[in-house]
Every structure is written in C-alpha cells, then in structure tokens.
Gaussian input, Z-matrix of N, CA and C with variables (Angstrom, degrees):
# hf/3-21g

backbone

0 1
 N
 C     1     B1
 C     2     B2     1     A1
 N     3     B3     2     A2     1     D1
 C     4     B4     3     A3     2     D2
 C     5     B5     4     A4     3     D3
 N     6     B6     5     A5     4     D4
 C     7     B7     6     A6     5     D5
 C     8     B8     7     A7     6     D6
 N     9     B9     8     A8     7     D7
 C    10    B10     9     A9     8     D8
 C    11    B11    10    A10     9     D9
 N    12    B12    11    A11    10    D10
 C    13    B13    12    A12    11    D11
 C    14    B14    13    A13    12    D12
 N    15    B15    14    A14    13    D13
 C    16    B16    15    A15    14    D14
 C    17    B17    16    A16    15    D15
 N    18    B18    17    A17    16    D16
 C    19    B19    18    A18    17    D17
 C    20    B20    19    A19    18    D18
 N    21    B21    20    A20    19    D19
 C    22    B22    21    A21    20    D20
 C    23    B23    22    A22    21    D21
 N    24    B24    23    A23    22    D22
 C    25    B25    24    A24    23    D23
 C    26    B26    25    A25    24    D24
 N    27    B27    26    A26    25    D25
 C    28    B28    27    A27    26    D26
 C    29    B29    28    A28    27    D27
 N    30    B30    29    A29    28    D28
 C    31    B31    30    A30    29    D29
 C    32    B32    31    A31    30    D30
 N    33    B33    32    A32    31    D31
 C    34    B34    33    A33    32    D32
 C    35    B35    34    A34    33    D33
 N    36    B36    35    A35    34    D34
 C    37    B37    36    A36    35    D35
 C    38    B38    37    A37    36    D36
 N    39    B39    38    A38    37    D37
 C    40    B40    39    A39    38    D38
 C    41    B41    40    A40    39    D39
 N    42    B42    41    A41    40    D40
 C    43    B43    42    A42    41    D41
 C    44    B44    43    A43    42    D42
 N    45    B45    44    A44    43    D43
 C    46    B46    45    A45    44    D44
 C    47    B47    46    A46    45    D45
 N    48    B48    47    A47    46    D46
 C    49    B49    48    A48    47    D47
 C    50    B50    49    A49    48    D48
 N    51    B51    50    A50    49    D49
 C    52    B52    51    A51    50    D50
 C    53    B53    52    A52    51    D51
 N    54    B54    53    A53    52    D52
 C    55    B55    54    A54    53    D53
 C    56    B56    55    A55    54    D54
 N    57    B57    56    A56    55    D55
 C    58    B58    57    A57    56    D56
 C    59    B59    58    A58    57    D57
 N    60    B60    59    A59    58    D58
 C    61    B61    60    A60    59    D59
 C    62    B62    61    A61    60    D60
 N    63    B63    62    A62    61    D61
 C    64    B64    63    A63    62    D62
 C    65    B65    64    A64    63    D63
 N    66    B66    65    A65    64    D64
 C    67    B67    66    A66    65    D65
 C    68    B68    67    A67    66    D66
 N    69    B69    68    A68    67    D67
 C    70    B70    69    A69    68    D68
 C    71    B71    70    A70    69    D69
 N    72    B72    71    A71    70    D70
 C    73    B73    72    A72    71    D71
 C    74    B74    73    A73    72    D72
 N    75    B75    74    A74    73    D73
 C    76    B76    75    A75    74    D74
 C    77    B77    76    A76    75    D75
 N    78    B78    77    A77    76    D76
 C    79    B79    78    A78    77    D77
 C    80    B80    79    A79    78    D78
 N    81    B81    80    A80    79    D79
 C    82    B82    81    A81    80    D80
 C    83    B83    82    A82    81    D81
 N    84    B84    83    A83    82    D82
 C    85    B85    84    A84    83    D83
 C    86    B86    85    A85    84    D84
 N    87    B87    86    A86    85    D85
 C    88    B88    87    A87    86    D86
 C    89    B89    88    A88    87    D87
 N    90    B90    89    A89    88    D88
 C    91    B91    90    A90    89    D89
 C    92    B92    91    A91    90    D90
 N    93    B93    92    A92    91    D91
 C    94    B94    93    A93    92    D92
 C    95    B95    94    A94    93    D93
 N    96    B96    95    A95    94    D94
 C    97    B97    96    A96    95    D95
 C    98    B98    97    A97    96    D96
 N    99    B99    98    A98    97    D97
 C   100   B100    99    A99    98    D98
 C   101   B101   100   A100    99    D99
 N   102   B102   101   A101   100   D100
 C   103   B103   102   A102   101   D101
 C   104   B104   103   A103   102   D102
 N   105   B105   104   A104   103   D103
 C   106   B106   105   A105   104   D104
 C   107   B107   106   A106   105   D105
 N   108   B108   107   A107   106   D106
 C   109   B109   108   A108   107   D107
 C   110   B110   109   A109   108   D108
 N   111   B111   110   A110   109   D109
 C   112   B112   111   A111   110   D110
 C   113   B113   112   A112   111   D111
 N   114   B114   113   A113   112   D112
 C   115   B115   114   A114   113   D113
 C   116   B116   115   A115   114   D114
 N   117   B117   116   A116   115   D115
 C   118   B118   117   A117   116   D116
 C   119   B119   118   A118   117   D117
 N   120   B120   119   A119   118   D118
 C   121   B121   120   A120   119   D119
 C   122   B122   121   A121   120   D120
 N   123   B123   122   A122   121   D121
 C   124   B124   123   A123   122   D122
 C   125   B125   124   A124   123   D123
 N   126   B126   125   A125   124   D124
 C   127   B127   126   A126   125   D125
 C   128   B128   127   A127   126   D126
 N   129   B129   128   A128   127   D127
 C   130   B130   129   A129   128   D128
 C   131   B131   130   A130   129   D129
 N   132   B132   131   A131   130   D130
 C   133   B133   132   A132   131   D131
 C   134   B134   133   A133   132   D132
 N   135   B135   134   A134   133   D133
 C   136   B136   135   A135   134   D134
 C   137   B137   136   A136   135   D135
 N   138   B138   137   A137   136   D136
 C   139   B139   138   A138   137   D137
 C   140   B140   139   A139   138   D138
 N   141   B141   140   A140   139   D139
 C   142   B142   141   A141   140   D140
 C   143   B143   142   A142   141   D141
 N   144   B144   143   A143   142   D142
 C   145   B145   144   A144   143   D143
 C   146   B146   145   A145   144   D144
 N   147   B147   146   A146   145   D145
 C   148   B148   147   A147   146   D146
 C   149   B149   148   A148   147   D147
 N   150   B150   149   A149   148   D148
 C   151   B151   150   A150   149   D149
 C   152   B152   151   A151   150   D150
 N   153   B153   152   A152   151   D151
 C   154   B154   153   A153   152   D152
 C   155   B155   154   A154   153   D153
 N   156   B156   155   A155   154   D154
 C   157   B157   156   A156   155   D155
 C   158   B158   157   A157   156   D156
 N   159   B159   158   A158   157   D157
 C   160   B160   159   A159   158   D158
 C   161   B161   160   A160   159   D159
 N   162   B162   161   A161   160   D160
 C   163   B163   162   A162   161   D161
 C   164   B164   163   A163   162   D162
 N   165   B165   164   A164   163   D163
 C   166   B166   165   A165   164   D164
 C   167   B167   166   A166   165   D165
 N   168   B168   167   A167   166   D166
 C   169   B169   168   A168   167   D167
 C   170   B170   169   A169   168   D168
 N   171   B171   170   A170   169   D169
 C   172   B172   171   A171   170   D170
 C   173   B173   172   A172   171   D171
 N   174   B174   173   A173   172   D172
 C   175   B175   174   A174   173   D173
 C   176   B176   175   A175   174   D174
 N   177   B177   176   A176   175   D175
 C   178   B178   177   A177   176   D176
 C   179   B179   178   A178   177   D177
 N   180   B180   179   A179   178   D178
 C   181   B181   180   A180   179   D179
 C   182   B182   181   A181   180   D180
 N   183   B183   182   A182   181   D181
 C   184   B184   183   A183   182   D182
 C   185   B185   184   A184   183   D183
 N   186   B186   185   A185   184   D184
 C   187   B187   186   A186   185   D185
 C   188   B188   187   A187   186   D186
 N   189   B189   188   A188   187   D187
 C   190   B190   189   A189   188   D188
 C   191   B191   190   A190   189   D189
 N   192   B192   191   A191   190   D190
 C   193   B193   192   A192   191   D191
 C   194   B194   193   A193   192   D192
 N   195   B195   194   A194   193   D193
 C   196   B196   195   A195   194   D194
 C   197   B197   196   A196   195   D195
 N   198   B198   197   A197   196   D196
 C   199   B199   198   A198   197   D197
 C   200   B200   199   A199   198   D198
 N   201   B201   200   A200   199   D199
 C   202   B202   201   A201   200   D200
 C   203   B203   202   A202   201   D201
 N   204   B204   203   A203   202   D202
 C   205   B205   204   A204   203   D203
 C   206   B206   205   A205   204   D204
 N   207   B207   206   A206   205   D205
 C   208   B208   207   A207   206   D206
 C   209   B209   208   A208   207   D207
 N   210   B210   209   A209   208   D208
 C   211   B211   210   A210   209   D209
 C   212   B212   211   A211   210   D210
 N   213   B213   212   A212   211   D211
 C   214   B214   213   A213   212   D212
 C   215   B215   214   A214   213   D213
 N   216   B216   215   A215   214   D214
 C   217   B217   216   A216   215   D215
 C   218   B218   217   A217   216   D216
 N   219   B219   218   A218   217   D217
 C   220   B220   219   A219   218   D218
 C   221   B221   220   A220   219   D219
 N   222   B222   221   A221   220   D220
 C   223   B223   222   A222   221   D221
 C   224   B224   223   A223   222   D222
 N   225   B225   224   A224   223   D223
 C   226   B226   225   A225   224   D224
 C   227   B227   226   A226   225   D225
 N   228   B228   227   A227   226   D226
 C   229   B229   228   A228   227   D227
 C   230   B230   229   A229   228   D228
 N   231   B231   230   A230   229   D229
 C   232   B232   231   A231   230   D230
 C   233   B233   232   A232   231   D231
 N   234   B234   233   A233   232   D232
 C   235   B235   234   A234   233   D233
 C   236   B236   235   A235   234   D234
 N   237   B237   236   A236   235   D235
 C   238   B238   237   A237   236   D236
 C   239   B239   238   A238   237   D237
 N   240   B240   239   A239   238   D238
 C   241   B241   240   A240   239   D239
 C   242   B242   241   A241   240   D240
 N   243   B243   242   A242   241   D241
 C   244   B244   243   A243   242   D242
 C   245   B245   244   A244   243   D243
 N   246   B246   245   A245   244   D244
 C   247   B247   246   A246   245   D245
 C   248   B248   247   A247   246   D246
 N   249   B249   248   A248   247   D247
 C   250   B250   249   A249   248   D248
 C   251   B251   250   A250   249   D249
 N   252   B252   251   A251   250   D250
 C   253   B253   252   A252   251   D251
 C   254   B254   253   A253   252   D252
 N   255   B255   254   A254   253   D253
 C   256   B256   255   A255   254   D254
 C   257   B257   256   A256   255   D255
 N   258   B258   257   A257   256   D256
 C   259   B259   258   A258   257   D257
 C   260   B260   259   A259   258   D258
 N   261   B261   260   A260   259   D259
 C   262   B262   261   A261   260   D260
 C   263   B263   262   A262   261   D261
 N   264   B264   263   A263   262   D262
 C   265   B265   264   A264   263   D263
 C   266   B266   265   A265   264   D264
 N   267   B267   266   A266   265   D265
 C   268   B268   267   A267   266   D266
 C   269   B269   268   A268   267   D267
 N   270   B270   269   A269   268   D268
 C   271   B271   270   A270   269   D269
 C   272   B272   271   A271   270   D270
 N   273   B273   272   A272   271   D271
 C   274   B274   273   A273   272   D272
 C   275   B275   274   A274   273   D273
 N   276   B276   275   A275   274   D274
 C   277   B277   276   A276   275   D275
 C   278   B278   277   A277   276   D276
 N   279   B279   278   A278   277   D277
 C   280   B280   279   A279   278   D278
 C   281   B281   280   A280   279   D279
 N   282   B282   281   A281   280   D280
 C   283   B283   282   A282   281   D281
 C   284   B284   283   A283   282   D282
 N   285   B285   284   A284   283   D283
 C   286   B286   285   A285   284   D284
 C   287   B287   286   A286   285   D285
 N   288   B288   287   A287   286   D286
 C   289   B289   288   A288   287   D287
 C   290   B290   289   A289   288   D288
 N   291   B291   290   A290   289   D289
 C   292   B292   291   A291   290   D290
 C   293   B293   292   A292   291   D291
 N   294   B294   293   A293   292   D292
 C   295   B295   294   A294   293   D293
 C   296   B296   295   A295   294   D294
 N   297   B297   296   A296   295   D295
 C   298   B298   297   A297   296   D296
 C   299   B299   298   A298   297   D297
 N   300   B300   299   A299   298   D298
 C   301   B301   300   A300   299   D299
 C   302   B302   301   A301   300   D300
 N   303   B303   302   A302   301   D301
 C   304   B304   303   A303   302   D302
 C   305   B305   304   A304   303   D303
 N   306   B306   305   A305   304   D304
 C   307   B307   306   A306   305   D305
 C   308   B308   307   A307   306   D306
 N   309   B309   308   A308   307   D307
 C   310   B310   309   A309   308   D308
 C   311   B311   310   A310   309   D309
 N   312   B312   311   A311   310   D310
 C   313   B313   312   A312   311   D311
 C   314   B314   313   A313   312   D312
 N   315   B315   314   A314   313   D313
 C   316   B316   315   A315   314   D314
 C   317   B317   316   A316   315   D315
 N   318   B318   317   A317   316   D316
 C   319   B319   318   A318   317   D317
 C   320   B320   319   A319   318   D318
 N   321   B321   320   A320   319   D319
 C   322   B322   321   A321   320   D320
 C   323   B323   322   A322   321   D321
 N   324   B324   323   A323   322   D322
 C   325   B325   324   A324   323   D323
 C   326   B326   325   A325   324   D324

   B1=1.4471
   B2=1.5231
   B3=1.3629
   B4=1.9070
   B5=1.4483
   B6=1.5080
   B7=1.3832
   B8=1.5172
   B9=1.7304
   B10=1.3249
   B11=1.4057
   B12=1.1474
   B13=1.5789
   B14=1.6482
   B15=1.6290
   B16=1.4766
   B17=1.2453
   B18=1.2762
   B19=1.2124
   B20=1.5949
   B21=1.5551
   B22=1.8329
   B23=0.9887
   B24=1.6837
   B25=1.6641
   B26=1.4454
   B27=1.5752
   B28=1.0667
   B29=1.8933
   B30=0.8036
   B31=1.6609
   B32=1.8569
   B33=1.5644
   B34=1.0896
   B35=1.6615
   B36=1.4070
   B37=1.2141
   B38=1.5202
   B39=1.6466
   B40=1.8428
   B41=1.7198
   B42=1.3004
   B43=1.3288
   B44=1.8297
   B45=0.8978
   B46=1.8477
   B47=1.6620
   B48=1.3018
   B49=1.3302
   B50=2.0423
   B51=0.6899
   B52=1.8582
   B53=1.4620
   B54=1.3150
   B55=1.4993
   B56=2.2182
   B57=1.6027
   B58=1.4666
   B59=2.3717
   B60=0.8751
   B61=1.8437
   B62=1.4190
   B63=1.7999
   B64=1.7326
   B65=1.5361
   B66=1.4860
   B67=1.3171
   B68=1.3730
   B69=1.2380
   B70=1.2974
   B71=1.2497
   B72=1.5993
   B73=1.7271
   B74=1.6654
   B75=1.6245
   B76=1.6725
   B77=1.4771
   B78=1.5776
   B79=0.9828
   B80=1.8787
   B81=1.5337
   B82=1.5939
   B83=1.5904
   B84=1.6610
   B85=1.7275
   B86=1.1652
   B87=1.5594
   B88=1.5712
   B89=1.3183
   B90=1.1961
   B91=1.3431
   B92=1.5069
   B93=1.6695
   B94=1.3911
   B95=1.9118
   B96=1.3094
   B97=1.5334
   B98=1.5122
   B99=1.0982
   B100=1.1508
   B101=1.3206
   B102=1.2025
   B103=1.3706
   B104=1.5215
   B105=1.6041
   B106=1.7049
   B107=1.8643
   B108=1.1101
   B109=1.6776
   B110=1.3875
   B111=1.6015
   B112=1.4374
   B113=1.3888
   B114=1.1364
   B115=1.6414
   B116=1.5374
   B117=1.1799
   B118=1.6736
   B119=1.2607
   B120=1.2699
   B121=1.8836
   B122=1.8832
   B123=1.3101
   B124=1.6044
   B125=1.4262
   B126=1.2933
   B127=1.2839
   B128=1.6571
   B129=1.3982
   B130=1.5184
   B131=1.5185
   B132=1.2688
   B133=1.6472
   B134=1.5883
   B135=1.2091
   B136=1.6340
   B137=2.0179
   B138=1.3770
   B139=1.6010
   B140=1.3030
   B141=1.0532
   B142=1.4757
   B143=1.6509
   B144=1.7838
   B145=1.4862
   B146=1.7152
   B147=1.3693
   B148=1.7334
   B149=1.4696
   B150=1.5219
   B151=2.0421
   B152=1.5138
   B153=1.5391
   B154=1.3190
   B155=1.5850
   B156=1.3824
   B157=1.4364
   B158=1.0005
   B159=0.9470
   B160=1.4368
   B161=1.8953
   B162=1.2915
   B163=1.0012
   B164=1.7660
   B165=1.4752
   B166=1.5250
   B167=1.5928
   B168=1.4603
   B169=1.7593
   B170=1.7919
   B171=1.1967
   B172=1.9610
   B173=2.1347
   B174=1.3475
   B175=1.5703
   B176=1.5053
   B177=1.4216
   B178=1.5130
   B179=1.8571
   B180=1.5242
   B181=2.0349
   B182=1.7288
   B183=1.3904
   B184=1.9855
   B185=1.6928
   B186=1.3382
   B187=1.9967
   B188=0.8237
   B189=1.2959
   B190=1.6670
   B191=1.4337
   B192=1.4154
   B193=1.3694
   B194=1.8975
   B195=1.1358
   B196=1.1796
   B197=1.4048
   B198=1.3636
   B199=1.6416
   B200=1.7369
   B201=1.4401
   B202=1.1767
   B203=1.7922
   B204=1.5661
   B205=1.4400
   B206=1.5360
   B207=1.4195
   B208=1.8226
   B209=1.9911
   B210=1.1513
   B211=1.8127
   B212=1.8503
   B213=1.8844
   B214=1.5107
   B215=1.8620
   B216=1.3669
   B217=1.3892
   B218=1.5960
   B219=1.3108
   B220=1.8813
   B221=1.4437
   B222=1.4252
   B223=1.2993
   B224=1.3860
   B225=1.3830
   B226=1.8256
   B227=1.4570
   B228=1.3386
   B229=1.3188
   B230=1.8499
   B231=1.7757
   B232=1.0857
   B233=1.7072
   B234=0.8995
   B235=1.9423
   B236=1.8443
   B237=0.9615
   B238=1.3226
   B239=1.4635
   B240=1.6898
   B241=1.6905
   B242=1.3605
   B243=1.4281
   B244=1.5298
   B245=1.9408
   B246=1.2531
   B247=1.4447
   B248=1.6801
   B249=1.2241
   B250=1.3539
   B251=1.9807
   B252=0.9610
   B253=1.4616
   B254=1.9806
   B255=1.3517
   B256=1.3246
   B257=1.7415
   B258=1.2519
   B259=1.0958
   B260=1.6070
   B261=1.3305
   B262=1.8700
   B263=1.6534
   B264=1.9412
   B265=1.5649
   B266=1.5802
   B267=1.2364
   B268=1.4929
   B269=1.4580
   B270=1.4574
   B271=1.7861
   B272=1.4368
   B273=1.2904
   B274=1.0898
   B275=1.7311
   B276=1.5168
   B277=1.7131
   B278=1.9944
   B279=0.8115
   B280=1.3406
   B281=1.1246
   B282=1.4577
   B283=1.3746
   B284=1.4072
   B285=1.5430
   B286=1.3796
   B287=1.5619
   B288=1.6295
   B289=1.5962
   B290=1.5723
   B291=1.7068
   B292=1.2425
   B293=1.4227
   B294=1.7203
   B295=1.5200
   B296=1.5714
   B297=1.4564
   B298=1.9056
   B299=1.4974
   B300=1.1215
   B301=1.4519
   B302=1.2963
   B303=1.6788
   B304=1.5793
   B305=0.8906
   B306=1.3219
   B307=1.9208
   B308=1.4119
   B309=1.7092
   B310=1.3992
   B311=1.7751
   B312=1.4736
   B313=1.8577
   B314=1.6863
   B315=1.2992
   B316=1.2299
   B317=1.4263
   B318=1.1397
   B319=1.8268
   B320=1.4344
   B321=1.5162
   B322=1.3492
   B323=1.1027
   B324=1.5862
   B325=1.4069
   B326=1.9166
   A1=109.22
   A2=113.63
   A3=123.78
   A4=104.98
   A5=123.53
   A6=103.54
   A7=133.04
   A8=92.97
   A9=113.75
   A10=108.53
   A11=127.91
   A12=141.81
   A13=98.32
   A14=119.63
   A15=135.15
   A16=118.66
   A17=143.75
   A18=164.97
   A19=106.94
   A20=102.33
   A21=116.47
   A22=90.47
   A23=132.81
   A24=107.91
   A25=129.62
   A26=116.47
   A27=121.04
   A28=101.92
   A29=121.30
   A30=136.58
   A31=100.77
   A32=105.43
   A33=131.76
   A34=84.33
   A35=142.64
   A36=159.50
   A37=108.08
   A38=96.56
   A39=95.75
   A40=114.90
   A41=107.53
   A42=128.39
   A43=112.49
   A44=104.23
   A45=97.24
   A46=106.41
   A47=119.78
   A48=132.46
   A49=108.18
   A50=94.25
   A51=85.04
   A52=105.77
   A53=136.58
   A54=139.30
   A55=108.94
   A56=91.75
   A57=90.22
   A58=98.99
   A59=111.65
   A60=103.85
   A61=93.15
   A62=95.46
   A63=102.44
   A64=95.18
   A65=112.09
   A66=131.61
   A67=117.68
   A68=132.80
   A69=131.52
   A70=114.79
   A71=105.50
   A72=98.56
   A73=100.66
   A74=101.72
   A75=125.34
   A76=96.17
   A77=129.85
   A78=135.59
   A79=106.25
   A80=98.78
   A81=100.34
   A82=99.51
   A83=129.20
   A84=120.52
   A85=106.20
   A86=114.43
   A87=117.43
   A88=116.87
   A89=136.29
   A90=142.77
   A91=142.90
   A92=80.68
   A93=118.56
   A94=127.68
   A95=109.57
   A96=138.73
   A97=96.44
   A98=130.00
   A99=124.11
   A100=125.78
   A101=134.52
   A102=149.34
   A103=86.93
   A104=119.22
   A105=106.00
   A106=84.51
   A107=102.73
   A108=95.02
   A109=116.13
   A110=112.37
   A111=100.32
   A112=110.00
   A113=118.30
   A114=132.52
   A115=123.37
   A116=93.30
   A117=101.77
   A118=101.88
   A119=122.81
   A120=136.15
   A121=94.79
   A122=108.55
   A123=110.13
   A124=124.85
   A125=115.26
   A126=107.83
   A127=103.58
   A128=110.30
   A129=101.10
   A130=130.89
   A131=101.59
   A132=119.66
   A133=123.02
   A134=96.88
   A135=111.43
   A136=104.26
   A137=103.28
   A138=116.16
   A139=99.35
   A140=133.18
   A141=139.12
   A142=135.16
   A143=80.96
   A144=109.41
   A145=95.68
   A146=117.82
   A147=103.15
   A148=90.68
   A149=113.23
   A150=113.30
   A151=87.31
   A152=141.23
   A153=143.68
   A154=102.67
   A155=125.75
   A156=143.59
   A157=108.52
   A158=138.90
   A159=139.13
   A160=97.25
   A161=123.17
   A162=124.03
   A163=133.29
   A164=84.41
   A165=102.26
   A166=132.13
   A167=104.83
   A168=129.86
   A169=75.41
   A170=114.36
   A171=87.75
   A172=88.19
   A173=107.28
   A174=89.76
   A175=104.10
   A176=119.76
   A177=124.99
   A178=98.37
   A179=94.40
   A180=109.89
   A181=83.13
   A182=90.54
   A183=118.61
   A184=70.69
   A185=105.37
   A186=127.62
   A187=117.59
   A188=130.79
   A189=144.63
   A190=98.31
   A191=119.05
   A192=127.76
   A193=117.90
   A194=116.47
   A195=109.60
   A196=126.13
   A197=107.11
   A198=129.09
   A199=99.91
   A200=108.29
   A201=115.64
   A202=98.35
   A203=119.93
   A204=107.30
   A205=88.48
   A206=131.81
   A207=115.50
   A208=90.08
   A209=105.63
   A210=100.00
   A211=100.39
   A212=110.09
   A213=80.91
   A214=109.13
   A215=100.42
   A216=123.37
   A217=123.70
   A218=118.25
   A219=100.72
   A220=102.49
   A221=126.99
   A222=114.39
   A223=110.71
   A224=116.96
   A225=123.91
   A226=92.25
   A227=105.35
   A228=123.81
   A229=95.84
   A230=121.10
   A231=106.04
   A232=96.96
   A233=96.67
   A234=118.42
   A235=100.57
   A236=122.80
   A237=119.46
   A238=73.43
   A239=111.66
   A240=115.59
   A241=121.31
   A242=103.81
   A243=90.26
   A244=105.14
   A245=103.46
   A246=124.67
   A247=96.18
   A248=121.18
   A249=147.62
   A250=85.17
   A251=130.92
   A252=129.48
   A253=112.51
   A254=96.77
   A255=110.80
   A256=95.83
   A257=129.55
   A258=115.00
   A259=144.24
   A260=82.90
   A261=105.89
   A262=116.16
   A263=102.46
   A264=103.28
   A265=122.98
   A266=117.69
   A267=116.95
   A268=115.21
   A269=112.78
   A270=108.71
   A271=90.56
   A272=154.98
   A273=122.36
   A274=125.83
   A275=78.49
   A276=104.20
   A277=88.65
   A278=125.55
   A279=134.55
   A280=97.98
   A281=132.54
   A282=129.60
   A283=123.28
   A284=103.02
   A285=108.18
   A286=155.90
   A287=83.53
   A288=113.74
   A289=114.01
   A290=115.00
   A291=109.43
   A292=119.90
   A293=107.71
   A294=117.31
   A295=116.01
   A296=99.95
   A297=116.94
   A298=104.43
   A299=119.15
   A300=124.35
   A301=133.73
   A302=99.37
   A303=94.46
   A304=110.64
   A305=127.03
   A306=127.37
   A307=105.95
   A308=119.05
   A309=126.39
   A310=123.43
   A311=80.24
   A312=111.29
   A313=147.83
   A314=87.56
   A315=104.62
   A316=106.08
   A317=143.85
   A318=155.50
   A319=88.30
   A320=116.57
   A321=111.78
   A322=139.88
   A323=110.58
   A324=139.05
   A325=120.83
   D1=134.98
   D2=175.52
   D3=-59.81
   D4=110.85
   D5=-172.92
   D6=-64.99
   D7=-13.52
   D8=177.04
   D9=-58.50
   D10=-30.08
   D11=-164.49
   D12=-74.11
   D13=-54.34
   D14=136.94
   D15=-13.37
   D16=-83.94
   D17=-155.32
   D18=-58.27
   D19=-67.13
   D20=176.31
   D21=-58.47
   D22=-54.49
   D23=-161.73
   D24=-99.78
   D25=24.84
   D26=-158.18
   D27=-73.87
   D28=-65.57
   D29=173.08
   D30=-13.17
   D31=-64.12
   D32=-160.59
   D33=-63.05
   D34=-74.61
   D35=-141.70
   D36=-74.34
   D37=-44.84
   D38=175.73
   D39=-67.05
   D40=-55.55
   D41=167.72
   D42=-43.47
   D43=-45.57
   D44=174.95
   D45=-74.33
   D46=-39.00
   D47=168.25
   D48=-59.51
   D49=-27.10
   D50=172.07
   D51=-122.11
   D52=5.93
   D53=150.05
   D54=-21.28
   D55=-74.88
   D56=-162.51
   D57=-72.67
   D58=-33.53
   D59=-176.47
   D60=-149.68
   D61=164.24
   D62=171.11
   D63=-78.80
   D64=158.59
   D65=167.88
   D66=-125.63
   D67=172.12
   D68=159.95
   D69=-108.61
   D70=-163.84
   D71=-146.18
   D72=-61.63
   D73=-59.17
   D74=-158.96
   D75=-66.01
   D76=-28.68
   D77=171.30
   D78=-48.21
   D79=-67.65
   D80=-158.74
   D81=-73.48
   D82=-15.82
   D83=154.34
   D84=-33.31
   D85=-73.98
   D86=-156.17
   D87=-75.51
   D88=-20.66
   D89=134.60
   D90=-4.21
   D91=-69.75
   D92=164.55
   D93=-69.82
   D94=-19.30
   D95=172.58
   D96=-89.55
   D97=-72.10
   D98=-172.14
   D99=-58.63
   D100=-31.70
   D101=-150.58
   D102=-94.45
   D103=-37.40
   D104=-161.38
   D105=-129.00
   D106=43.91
   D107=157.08
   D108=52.07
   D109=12.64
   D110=178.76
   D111=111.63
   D112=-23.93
   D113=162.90
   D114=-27.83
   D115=-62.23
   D116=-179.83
   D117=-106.39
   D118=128.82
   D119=170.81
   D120=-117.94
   D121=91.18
   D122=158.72
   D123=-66.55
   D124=121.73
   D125=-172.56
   D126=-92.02
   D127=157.65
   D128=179.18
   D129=-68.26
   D130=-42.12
   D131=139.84
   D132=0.40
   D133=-84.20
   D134=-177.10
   D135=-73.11
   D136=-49.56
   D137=-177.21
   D138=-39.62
   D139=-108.81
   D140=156.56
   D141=51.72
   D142=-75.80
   D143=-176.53
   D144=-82.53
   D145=-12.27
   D146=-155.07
   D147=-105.78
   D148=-25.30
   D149=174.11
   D150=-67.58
   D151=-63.54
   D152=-143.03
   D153=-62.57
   D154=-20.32
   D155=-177.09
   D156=-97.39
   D157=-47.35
   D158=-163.50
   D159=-85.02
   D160=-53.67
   D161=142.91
   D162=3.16
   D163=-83.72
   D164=162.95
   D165=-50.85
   D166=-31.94
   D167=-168.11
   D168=-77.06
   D169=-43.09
   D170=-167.36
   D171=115.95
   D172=1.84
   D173=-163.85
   D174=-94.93
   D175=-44.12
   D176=172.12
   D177=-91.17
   D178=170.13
   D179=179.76
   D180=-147.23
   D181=139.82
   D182=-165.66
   D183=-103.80
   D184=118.77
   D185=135.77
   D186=-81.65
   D187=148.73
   D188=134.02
   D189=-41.77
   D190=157.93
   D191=165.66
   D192=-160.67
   D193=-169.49
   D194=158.15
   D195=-33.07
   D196=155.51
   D197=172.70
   D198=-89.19
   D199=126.64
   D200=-170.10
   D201=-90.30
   D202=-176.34
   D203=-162.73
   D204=-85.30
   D205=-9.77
   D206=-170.59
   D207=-89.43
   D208=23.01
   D209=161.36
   D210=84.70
   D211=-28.14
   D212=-174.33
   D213=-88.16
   D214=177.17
   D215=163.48
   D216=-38.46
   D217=114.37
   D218=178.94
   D219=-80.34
   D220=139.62
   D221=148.35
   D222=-87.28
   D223=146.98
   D224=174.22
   D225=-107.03
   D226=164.47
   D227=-170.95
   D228=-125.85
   D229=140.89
   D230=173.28
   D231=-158.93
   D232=141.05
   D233=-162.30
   D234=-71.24
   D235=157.05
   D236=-131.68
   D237=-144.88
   D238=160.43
   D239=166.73
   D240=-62.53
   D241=-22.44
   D242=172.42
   D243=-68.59
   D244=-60.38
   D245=-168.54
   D246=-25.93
   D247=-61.55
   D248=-150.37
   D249=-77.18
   D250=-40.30
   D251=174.45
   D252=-65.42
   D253=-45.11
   D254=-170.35
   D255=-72.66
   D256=-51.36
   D257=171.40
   D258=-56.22
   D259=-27.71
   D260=171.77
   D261=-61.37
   D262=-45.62
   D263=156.28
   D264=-64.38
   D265=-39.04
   D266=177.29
   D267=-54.07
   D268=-42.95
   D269=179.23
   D270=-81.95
   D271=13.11
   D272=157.34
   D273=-85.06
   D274=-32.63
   D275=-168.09
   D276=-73.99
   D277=-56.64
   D278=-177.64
   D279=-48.99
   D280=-46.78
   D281=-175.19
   D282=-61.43
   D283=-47.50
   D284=159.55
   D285=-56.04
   D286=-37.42
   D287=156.74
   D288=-45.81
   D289=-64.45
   D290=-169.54
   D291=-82.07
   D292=-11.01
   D293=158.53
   D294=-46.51
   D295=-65.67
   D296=169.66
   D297=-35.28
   D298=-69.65
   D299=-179.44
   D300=-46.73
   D301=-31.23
   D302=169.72
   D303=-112.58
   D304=18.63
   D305=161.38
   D306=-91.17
   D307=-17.81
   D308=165.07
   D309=-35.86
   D310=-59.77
   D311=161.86
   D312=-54.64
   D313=-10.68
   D314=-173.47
   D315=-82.74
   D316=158.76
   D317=157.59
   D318=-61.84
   D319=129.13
   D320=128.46
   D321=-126.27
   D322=1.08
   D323=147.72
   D324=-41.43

C-alpha cells in the first residue's frame, strides 16, 4: 500500500474504526488488519501520535479501561459528537474524490 494513500486517509480510517465502540490502541491494529484482509498494518509509531491528535482536535475522548495482561491500564479511544460530524464530511468528501477518479477513467472519446 502507497503510504501516502495512508497518510491523507488516516483521520477518515481511524474514525470509521471507532464509529461502532471505543477501542484501544492494539485493539484498533487488529481491527484494522482484519476488516481489510491485511491491508492496513498500523504501526504503533504513527498510531499513537494520530489517537493523541485527533484527541486534541476534540474528535476522539481517551477512557480508562481494563487492565491489560502486562498489569497496566488500557486507555480506549472513542469518537465524540464532534468526531462523528467530522467523519460524516470525510465520507462525503472521500466519496467524491473517488467518484472524480473514476469518472477520470472513463472513455469519452
């Protein structure tokens, strides 16, 4: 996968990924693997910094949660009314984008 393709759509991708419950981090990795067959591999690295932002934007809210098995605390991450607004524009704008793109394709010659 172009990571750039990653990058533009990360917002859009985390946010649809915490739509239905909050998750935590390793939670929303495997999530994210499963849902696209292996498609997306989040590294923790990048994950991290992009919950800690999104966070900040007002779009996700950090819970307390379970005790994970290494004894600490999970935080879950869970999308907020704003979050849940901001995403509703993203699948639109996204929608349109790949509309544009495949009318790019078409013959009109």
């Amino acid at each position: 996968m172009n990571p750039d393709l990653l990058r533009g759509n990360l917002d859009l991708i985390l946010l649809t990924l915490l739509e239905p419950r909050p998750l935590y981090g390793f939670a929303i990795i495997q999530t994210a693997r499963e849902r696209t067959q292996g498609y997306f591999e989040f590294k923790e690295g990048s994950l991290y910094p992009a919950l800690h932002r999104l966070e900040a934007e007002g779009l996700l809210a950090a819970q307390p949660g379970e005790v994970g098995r290494n004894g600490k605390p999970r935080k879950y991450y869970a999308i907020t009314d704003r979050g849940r607004q901001v995403l509703e524009a993203k699948r639109q704008e996204f929608s349109a984008f790949t509309g544009a793109v495949a009318r790019l394709g078409r013959s009109g010659a």
